[in-house]
gemmi code that builds the backbone of each chain (N, CA, C; Angstrom):
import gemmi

chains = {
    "A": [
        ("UNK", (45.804, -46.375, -26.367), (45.858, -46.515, -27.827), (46.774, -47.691, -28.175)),
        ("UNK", (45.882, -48.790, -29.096), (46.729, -50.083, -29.353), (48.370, -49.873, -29.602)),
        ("UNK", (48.596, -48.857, -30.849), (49.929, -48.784, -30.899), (51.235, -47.980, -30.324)),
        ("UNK", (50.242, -47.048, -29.444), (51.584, -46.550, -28.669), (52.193, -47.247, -27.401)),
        ("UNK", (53.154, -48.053, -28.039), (54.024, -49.337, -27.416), (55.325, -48.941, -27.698)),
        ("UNK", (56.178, -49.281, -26.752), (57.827, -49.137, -27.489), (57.683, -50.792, -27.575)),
        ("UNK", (58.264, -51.036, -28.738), (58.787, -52.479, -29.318), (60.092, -52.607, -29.712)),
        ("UNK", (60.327, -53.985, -28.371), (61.761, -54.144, -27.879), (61.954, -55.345, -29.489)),
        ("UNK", (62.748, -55.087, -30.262), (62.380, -56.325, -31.227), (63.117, -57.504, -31.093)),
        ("UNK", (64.724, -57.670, -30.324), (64.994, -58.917, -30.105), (64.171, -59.763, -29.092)),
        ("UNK", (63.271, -58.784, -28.035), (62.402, -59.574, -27.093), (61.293, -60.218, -28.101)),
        ("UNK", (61.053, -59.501, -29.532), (59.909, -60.238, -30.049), (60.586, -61.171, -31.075)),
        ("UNK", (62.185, -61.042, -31.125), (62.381, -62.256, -32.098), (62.786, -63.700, -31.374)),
        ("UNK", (62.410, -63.650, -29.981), (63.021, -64.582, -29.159), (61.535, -65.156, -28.828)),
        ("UNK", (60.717, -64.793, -29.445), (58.861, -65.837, -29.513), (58.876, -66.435, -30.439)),
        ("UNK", (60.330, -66.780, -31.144), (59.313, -67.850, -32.581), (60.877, -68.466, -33.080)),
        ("UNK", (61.055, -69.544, -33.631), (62.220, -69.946, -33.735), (62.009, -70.490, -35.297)),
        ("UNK", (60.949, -70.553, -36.120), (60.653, -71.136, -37.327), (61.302, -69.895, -38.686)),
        ("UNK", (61.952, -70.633, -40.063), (62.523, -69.394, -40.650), (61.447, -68.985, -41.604)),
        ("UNK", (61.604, -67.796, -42.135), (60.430, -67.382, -43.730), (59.403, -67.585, -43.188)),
        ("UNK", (58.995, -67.037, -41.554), (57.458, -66.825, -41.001), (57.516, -65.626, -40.861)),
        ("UNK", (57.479, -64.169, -41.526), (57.302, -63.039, -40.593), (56.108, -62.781, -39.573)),
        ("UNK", (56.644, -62.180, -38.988), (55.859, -61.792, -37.763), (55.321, -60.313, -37.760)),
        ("UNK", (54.077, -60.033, -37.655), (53.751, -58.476, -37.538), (54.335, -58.112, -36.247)),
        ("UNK", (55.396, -56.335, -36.018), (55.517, -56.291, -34.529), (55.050, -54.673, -34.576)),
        ("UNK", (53.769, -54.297, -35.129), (53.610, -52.683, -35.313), (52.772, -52.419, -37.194)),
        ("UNK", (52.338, -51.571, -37.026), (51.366, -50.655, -38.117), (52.431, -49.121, -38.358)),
        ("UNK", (52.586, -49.127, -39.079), (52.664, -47.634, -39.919), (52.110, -47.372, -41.275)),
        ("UNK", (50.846, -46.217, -40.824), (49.906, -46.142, -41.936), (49.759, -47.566, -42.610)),
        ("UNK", (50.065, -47.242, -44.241), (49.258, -48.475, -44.495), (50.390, -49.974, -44.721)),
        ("UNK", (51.075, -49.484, -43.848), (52.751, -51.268, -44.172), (52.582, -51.486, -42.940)),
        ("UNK", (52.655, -52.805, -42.866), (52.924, -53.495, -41.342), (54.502, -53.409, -41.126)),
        ("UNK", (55.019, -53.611, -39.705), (56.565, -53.569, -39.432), (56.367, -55.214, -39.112)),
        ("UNK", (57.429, -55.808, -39.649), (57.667, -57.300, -39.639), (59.292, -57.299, -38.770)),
        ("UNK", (59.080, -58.679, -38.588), (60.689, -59.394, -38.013), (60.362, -60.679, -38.274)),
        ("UNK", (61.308, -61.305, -38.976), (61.825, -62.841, -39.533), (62.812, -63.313, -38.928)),
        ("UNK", (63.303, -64.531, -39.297), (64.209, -65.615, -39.101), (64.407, -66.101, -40.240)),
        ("UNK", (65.745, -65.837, -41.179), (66.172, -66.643, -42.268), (67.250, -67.240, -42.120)),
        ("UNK", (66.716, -68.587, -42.675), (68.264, -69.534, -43.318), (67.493, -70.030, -44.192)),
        ("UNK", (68.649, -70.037, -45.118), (68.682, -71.206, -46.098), (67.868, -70.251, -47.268)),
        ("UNK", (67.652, -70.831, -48.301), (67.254, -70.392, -49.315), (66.081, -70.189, -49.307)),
        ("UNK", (65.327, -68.843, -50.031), (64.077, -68.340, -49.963), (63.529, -68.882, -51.411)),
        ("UNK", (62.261, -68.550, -52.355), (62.353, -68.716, -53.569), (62.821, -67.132, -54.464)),
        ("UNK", (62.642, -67.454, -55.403), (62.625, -65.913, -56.517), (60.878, -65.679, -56.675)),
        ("UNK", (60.928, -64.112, -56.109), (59.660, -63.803, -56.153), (59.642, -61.949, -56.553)),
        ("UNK", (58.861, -61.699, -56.546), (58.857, -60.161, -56.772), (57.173, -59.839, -55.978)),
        ("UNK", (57.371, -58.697, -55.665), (56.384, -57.604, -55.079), (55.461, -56.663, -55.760)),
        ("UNK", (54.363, -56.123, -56.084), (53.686, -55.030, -56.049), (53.962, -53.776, -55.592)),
        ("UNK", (54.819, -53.943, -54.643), (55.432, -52.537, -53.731), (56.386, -52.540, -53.429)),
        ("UNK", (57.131, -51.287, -53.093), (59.054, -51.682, -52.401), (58.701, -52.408, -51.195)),
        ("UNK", (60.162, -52.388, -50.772), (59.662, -54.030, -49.700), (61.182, -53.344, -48.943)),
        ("UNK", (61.127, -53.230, -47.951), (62.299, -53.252, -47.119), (62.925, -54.347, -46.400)),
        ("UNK", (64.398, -55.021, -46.366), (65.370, -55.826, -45.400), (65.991, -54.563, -44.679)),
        ("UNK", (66.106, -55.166, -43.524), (66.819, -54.464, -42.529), (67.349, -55.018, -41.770)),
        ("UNK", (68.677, -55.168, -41.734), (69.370, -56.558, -41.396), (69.546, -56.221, -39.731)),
        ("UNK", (68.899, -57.251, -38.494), (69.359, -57.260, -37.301), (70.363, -57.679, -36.923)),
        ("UNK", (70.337, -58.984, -37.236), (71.742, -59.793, -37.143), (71.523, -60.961, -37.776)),
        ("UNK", (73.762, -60.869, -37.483), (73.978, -61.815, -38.838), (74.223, -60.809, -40.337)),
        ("UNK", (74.285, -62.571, -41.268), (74.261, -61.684, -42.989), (73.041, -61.951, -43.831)),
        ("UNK", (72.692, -61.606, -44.734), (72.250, -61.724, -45.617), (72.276, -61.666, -46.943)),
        ("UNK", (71.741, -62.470, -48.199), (72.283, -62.196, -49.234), (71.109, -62.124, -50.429)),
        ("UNK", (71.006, -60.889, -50.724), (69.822, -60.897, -51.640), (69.944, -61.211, -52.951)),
        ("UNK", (69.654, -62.509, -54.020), (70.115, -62.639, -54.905), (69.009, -61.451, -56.398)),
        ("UNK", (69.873, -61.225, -57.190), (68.446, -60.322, -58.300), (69.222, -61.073, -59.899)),
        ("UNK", (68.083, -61.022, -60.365), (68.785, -61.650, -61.725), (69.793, -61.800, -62.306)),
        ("UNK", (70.307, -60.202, -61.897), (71.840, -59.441, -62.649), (72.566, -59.680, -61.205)),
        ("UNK", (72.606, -59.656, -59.901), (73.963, -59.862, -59.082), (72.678, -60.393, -58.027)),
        ("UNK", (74.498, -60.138, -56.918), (73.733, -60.549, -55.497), (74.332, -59.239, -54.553)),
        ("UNK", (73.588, -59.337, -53.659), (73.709, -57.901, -52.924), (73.735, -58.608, -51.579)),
        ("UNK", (75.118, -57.811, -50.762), (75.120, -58.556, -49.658), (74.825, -57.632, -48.627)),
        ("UNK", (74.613, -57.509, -47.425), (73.767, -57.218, -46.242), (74.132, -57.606, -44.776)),
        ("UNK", (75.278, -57.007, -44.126), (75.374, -56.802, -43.092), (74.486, -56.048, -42.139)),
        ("UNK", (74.749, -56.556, -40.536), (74.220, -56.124, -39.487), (74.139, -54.543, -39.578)),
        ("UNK", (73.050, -54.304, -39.700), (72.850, -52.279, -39.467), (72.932, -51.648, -40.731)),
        ("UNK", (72.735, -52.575, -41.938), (72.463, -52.217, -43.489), (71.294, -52.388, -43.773)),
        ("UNK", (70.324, -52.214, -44.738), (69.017, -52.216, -45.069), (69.473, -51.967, -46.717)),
        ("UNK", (68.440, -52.785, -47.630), (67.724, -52.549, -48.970), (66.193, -52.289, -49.240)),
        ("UNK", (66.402, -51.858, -49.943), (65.036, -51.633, -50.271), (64.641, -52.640, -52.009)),
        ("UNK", (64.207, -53.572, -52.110), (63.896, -53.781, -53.393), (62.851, -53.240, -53.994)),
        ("UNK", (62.935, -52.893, -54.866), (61.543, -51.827, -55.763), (60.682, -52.663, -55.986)),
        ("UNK", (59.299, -52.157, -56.067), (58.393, -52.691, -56.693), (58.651, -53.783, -58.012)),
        ("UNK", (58.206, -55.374, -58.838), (58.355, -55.590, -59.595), (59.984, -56.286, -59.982)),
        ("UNK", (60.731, -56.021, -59.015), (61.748, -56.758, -59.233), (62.176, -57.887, -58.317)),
        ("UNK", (62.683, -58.967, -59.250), (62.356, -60.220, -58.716), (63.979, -60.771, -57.786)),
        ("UNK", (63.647, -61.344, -56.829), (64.197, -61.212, -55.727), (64.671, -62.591, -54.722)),
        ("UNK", (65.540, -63.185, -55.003), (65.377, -64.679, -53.618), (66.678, -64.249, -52.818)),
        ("UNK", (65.866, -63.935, -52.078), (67.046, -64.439, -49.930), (67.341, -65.301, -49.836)),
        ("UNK", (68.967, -65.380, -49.361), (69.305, -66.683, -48.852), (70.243, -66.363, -47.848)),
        ("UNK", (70.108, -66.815, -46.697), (71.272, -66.929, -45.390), (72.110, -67.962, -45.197)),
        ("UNK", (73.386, -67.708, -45.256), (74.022, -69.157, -45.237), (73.472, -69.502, -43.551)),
        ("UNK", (73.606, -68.695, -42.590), (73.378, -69.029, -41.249), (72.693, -68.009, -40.752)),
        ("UNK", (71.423, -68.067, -39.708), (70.737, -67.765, -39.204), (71.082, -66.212, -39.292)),
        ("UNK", (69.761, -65.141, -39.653), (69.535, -64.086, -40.133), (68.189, -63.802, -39.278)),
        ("UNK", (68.643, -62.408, -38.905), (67.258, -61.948, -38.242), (66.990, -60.645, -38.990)),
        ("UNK", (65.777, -60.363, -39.236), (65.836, -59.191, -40.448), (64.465, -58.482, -39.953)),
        ("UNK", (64.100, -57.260, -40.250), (63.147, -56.274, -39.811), (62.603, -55.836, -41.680)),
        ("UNK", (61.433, -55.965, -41.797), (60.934, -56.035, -42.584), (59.559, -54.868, -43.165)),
        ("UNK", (59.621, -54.098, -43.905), (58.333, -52.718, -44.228), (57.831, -52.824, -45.271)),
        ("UNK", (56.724, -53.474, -45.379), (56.176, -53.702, -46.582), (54.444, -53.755, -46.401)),
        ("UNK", (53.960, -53.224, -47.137), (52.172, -53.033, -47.818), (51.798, -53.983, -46.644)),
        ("UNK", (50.655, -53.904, -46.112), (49.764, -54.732, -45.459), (49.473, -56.007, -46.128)),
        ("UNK", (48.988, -55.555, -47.674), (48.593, -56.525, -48.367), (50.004, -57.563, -48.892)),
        ("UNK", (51.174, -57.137, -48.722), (52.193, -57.890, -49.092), (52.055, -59.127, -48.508)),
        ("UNK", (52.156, -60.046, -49.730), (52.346, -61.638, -48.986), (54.444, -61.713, -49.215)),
        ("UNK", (54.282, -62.977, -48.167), (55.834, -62.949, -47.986), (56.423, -63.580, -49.743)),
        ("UNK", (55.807, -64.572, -50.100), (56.136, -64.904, -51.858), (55.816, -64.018, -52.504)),
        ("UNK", (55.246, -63.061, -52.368), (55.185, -61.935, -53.788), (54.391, -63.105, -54.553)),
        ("UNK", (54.291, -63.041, -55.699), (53.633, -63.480, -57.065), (54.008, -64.305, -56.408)),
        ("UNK", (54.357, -65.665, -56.350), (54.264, -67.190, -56.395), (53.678, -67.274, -55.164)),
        ("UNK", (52.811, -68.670, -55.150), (52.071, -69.625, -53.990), (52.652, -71.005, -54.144)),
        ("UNK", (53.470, -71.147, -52.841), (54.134, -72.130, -52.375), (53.883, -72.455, -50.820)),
        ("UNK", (54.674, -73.302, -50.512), (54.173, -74.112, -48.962), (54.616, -73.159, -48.159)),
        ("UNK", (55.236, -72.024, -48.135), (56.023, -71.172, -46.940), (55.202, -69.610, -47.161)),
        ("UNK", (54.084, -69.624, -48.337), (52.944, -68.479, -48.421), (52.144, -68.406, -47.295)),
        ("UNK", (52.251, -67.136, -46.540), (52.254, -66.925, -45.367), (50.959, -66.038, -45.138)),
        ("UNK", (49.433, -66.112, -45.710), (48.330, -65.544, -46.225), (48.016, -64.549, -44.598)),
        ("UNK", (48.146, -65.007, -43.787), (48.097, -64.274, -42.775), (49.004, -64.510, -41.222)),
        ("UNK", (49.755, -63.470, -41.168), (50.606, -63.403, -40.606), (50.615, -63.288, -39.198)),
        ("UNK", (51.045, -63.703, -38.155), (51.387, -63.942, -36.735), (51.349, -62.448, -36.296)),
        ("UNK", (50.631, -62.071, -35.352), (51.253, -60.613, -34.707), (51.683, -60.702, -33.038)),
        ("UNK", (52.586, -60.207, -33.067), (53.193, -60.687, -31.554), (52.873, -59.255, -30.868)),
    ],
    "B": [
        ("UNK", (69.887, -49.548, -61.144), (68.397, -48.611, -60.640), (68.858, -48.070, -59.139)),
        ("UNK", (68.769, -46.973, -59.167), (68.915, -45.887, -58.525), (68.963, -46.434, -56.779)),
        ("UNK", (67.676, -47.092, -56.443), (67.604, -47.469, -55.397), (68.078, -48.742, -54.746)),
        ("UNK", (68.553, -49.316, -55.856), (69.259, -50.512, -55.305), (70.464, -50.469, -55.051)),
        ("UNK", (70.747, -50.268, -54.150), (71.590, -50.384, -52.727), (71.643, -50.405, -52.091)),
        ("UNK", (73.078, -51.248, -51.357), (72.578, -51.427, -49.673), (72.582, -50.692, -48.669)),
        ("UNK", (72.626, -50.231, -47.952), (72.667, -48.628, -47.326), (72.980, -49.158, -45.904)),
        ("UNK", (74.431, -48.403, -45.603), (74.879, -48.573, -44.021), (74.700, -47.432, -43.414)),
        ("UNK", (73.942, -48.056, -42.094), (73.273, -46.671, -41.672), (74.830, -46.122, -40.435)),
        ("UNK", (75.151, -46.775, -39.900), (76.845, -45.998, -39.286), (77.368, -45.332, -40.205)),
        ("UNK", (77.698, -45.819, -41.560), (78.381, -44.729, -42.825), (77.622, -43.397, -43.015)),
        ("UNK", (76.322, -43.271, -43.121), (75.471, -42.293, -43.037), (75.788, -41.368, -42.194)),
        ("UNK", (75.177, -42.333, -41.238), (74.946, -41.428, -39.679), (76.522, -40.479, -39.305)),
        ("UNK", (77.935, -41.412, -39.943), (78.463, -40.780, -39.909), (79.090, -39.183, -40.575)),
        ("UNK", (78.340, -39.197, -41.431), (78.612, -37.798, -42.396), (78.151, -36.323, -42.110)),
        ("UNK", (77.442, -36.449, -40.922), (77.030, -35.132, -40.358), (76.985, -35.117, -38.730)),
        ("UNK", (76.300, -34.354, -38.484), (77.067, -33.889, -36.762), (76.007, -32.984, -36.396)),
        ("UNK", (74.860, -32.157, -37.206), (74.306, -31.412, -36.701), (72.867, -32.172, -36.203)),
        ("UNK", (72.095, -31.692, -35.020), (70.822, -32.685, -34.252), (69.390, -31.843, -35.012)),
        ("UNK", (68.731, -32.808, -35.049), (67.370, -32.305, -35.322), (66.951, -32.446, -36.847)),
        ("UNK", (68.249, -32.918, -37.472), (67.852, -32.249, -38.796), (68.097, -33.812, -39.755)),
        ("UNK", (67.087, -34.451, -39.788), (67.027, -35.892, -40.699), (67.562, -35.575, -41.905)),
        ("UNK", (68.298, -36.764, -42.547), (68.555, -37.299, -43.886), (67.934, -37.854, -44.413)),
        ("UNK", (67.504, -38.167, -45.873), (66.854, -38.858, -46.834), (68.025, -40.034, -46.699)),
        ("UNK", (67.897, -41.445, -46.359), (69.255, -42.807, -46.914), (68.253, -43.412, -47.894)),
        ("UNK", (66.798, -43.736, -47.958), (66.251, -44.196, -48.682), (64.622, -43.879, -49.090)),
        ("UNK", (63.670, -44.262, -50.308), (62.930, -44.108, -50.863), (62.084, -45.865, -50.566)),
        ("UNK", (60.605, -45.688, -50.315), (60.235, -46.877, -49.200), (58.417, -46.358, -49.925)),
        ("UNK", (58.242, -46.971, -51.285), (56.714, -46.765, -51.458), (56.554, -44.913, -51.353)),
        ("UNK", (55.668, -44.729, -50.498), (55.736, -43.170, -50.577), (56.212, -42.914, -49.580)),
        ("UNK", (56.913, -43.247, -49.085), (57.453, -42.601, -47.942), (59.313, -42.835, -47.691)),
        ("UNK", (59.731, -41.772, -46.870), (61.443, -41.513, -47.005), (62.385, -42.474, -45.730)),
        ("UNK", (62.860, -43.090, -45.854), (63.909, -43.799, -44.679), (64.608, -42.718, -44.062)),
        ("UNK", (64.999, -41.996, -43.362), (65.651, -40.748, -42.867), (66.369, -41.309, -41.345)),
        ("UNK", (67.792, -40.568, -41.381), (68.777, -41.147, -40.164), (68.704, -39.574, -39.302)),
        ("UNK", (68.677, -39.401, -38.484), (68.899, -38.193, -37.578), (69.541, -38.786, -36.370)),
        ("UNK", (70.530, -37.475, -35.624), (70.585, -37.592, -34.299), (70.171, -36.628, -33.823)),
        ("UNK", (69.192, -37.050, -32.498), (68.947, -35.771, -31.575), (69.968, -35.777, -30.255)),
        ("UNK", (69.869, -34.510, -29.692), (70.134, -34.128, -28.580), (69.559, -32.876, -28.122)),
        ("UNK", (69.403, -32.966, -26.478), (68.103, -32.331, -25.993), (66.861, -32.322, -26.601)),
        ("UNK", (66.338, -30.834, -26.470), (64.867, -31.253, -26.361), (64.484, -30.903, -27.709)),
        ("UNK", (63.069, -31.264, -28.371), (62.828, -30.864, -29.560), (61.614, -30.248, -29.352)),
        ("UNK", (60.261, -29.993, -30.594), (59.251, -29.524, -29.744), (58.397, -30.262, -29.755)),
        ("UNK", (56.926, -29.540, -29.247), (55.590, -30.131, -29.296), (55.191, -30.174, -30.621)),
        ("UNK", (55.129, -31.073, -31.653), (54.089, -31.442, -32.329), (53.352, -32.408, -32.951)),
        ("UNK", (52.396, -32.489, -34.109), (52.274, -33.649, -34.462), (52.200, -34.000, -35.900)),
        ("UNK", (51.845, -34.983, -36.693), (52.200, -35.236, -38.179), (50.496, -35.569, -38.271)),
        ("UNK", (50.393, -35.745, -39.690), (49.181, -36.120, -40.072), (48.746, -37.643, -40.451)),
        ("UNK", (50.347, -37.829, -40.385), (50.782, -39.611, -40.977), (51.768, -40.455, -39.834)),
        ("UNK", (51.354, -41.441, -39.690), (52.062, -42.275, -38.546), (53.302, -41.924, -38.527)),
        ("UNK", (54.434, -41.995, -37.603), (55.274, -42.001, -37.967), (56.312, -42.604, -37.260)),
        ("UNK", (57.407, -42.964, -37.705), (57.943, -44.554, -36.928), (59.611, -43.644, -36.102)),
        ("UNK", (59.321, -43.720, -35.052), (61.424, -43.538, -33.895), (62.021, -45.295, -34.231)),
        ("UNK", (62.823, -45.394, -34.793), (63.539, -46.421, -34.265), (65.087, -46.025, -33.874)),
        ("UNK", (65.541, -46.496, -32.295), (66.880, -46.134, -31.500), (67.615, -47.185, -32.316)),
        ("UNK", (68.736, -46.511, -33.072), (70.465, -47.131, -33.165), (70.625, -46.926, -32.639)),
        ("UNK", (71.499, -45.946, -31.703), (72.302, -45.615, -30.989), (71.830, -44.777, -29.801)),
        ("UNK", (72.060, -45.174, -28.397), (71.500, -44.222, -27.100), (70.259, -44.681, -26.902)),
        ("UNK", (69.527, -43.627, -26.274), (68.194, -43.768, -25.555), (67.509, -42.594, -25.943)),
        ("UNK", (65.907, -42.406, -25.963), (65.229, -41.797, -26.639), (63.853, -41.567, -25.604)),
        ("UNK", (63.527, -40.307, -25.519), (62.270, -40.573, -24.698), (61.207, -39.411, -25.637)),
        ("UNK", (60.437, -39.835, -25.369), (59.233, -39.260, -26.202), (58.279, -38.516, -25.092)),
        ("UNK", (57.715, -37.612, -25.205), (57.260, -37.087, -24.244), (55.759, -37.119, -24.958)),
        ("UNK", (54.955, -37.679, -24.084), (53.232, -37.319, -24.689), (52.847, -36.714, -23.730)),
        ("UNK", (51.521, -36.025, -24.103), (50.692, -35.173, -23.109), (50.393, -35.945, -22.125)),
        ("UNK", (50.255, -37.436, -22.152), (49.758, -37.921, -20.997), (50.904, -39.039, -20.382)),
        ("UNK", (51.822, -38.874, -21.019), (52.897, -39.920, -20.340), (54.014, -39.697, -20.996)),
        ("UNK", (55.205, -40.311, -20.631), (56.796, -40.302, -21.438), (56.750, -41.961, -21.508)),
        ("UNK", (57.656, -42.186, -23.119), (58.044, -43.271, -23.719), (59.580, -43.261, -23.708)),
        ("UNK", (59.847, -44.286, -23.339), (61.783, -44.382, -23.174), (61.691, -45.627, -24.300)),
        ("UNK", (62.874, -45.074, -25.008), (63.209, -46.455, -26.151), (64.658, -46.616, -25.460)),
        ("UNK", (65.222, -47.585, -25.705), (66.799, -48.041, -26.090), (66.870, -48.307, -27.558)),
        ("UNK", (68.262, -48.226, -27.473), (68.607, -49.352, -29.155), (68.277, -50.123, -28.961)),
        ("UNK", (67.798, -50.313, -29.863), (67.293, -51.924, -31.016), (65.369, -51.620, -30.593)),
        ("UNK", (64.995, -50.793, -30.311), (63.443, -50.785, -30.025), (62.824, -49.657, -30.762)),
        ("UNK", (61.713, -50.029, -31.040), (60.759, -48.839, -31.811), (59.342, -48.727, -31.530)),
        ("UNK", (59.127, -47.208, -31.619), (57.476, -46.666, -31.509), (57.536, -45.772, -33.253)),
        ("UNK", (55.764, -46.382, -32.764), (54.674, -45.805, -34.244), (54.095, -44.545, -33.129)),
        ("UNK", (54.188, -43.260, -33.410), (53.181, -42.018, -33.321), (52.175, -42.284, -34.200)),
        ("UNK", (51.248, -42.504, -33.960), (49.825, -42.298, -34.373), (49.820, -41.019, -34.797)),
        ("UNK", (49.284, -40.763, -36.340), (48.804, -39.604, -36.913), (48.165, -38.763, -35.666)),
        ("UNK", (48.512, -37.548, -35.577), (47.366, -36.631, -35.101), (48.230, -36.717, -33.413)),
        ("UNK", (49.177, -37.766, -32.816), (49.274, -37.512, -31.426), (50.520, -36.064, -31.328)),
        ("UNK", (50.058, -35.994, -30.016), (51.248, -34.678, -30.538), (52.212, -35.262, -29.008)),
        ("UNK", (53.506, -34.608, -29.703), (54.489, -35.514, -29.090), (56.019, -34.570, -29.436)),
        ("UNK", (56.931, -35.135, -28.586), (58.327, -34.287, -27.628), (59.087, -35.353, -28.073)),
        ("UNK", (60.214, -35.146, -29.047), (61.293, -35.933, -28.676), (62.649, -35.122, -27.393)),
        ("UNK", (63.292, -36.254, -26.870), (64.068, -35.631, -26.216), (64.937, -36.684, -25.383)),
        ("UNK", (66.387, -36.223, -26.257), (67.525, -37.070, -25.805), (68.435, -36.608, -24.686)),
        ("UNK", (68.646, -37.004, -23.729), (69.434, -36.429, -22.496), (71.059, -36.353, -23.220)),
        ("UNK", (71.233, -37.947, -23.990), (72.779, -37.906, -24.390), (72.144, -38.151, -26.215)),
        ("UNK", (73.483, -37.909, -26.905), (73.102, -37.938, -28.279), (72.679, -39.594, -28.615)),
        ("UNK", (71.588, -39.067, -29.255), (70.794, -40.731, -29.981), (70.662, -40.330, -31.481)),
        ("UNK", (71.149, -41.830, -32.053), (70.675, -41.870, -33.699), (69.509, -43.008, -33.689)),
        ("UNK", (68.902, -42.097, -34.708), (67.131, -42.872, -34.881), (67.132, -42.882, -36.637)),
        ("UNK", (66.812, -43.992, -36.458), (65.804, -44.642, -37.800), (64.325, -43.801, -37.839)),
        ("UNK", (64.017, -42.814, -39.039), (62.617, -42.391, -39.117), (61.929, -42.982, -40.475)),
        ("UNK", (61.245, -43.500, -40.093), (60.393, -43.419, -41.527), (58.806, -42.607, -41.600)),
        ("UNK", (58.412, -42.084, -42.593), (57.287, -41.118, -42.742), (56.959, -40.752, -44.075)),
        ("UNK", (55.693, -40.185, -44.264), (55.215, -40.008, -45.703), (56.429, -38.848, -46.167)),
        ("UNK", (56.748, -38.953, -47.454), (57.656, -38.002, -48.249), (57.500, -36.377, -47.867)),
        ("UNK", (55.859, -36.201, -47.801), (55.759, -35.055, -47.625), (55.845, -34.223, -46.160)),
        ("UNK", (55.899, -35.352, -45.165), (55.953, -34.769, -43.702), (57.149, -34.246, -43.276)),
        ("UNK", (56.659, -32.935, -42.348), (57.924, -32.031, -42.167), (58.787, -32.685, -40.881)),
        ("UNK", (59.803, -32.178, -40.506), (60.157, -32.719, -39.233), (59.515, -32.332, -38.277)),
        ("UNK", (59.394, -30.820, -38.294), (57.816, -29.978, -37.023), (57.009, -30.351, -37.365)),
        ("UNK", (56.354, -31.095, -37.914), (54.889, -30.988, -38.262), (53.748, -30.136, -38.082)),
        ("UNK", (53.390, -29.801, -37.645), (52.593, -28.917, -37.332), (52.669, -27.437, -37.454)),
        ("UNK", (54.116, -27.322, -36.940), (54.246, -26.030, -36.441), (55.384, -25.674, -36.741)),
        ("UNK", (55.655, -24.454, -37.515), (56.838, -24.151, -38.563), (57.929, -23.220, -37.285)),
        ("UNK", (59.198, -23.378, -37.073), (60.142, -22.862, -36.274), (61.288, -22.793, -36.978)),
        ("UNK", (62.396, -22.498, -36.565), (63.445, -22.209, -36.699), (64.492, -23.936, -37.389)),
        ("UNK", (63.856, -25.045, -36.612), (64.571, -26.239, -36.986), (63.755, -27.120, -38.262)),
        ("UNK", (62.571, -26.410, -38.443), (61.861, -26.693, -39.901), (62.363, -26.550, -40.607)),
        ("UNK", (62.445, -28.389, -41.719), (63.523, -28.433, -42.847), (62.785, -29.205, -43.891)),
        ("UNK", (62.450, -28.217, -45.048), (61.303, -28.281, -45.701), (61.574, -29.026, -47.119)),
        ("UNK", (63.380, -29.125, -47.032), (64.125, -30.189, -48.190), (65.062, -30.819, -47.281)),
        ("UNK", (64.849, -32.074, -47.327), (65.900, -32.440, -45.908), (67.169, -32.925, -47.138)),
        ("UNK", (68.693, -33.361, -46.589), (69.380, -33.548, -47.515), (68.958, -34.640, -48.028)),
        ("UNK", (69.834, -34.953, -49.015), (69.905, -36.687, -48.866), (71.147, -37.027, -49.422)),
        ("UNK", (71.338, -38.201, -48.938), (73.140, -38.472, -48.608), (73.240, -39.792, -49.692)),
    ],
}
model = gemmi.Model(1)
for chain_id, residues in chains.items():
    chain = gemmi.Chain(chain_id)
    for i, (resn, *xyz) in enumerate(residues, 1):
        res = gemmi.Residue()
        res.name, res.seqid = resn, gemmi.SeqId(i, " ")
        for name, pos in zip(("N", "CA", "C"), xyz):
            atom = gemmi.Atom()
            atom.name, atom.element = name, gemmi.Element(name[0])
            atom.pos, atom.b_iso = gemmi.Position(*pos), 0.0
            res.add_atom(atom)
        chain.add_residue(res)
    model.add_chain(chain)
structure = gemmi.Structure()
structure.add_model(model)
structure.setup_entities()
C-alpha cells in the first residue's frame, strides 16, 4: 500500500535546496503533508482552509494584519481559513506544512513562486 | 480569534503524565492536532479516517497484521482508513496525532482506555 511508509522528513528536506517550493511528503484523507524551505519574505495571501506551520528548524515569523506571531523549533500555528497571512524567515526555516490538497502555496494571489502543482518526494 | 496561537508542543506535552490518552493543542479544518504519550502496548484497531503518528520524542513501532513499522523522532506514518493496527512503545514516546474530530482513540473497539471527550489544554 502506497502510503504505508515511515517518512524520515529531514532525509526528505535534504532533496531540494530552493525556498517557497513545498514538497508533498504523504496524504491524510483529503490535505497533503508538505515540507518547505523558507527565507526571506513570502507575499500576503490568505487560504480557503486552515493551513498549518510546523516549525522544524530554525524561526519563523508569521506576519497578520494586526501583529506578527513568532515560531520556534517544535511550535506550530494554525492560520484559519480567510485570514491573510505573509512568512518571513530572517534565516533559513524548515517548516512541515497541512493543508487541503487543493491549497495552492499563494492562497488568492498568482505570482512567480505559485506553485500549481507540487513536487512529491 | 481563538485559534490563533502558537502552540509549543514540549509546554503541552508537558502538563500531563498519563499514556494512551491524547490532547486536543489544536483545531486543523475538521480535524483535531492531539499530543499523547504512549508506553507499552495499546490495542488492535482501526479508524475509518486516515490517520497521521508523528514521533517527538523516543521511538514508536506500529504493529500491522502483516509487518511492524519503527518510527524515530522527527518521522511520520499515515494509517490508511480501515488498516487495523498496534501502537507500541518499549520506552515512553510523545506523538503528534492528527485525525477527523470525530475519531475515537480505539477506534473500532470500545475498552477501558476509550476517551470519547479527549481534554484539551
Amino acid at each position: 500500500m502506497e502510503s504505508l511508509k515511515v517518512v524520515n522528513l529531514k532525509e526528505k528536506l535534504a532533496l531540494f535546496h530552493d525556498y517557497w517550493a513545498p514538497r508533498i511528503v504523504g496524504d491524510l484523507n483529503q490535505d497533503y503533508i508538505k515540507v518547505a524551505k523558507f527565507k526571506g519574505e513570502f507575499i500576503w495571501h490568505s487560504h480557503e482552509e486552515d493551513e498549518l506551520f510546523f516549525v522544524l528548524k530554525g524561526n519563523l515569523c508569521i506576519h497578520l494584519r494586526d501583529q506578527d506571531l513568532h515560531l520556534r523549533e517544535g511550535e506550530f500555528l494554525v492560520i484559519p481559513k480567510g485570514v491573510e497571512h505573509k512568512p518571513y524567515a530572517k534565516e533559513e526555516a524548515h517548516v512541515l506544512l497541512i493543508e487541503p490538497k487543493n491549497t495552492l502555496n499563494t492562497g488568492n494571489v498568482e505570482e512567480k513562486r505559485t506553485l500549481k502543482n507540487p513536487q512529491r518526494l
